[in-house]
Each structure stands twice: as structure tokens, then as C-alpha cells.
N, C-alpha and C positions, 0 to 999 in steps of 0.2 A: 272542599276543593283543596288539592295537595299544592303545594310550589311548586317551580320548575327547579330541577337540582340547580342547574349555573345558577339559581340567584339566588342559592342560602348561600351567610356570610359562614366562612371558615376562621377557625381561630386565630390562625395566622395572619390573616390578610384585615384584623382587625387596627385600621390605623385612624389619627387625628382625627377629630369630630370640627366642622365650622362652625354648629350651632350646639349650643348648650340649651339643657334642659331649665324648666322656670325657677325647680328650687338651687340650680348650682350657678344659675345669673344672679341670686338673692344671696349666694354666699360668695361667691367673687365679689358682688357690692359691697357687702358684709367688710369685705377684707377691706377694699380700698376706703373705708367709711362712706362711703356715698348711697347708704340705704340705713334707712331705719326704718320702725314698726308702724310707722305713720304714714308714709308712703305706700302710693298705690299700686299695685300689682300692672294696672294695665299702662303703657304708656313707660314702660322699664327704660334707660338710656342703654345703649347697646355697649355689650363689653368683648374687649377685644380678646381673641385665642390666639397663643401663642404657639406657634410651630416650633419643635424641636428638632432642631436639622443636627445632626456629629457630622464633621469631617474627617477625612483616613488622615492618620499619622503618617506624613514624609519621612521620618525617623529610621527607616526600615532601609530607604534606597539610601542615604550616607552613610548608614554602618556596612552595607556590602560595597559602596564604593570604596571605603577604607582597606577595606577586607583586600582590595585587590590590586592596592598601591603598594 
């Protein structure tokens, strides 16, 4: 059975993931130390994703205000 076109993901429109996958929860723990090889798979403590928000440069509307004092 094929997809419906609207609901393959397009490259572009690929953004922020909520949930991570089990081995990149196991290297985030990794990082923060709070996993080692002893520890069991099931019963993970949840790790938090962080959103990457930019904001626009104001910079742009004071140099044309300048411009035209």
C-alpha cells in the first residue's frame, strides 16, 4: 500500500524531534554521567530536548534610523 502524498515528510519541513531514540537517551545520559553499563535499559529517567529558538537582529532598524537623521 503506497502513502498519501500530504503525509510524506519533505526535507525542508524536517524540524525538532520531542522524543529521542533509545541509543541517543543512552548517549545524552552518557554525557551528563548519569548512565553507566550497569544500568537497565528499561525504566531510562527522562531527558530533557532542548528547543533552539534564534531571534531576528533589531540591529537593521537603528542603522536605517540613523541613515535618516
Amino acid at each position: 500500500m503506497t502513502m498519501d502524498s500530504s503525509l510524506k515528510v519533505k526535507a525542508g519541513a524536517i524540524k525538532t524531534r520531542n522524543v529521542l531514540k533509545r541509543a541517543e537517551r543512552i548517549a545524552r545520559l552518557q554525557e551528563l554521567d548519569k548512565w553507566s553499563e550497569d544500568n537497565d535499559v528499561v525504566g531510562m529517567p527522562k531527558v530533557r530536548v532542548v528547543k533552539v529558538s534564534l531571534k531576528k537582529k533589531k540591529k537593521v532598524k537603528k542603522e536605517e534610523d540613523d541613515k535618516k537623521k
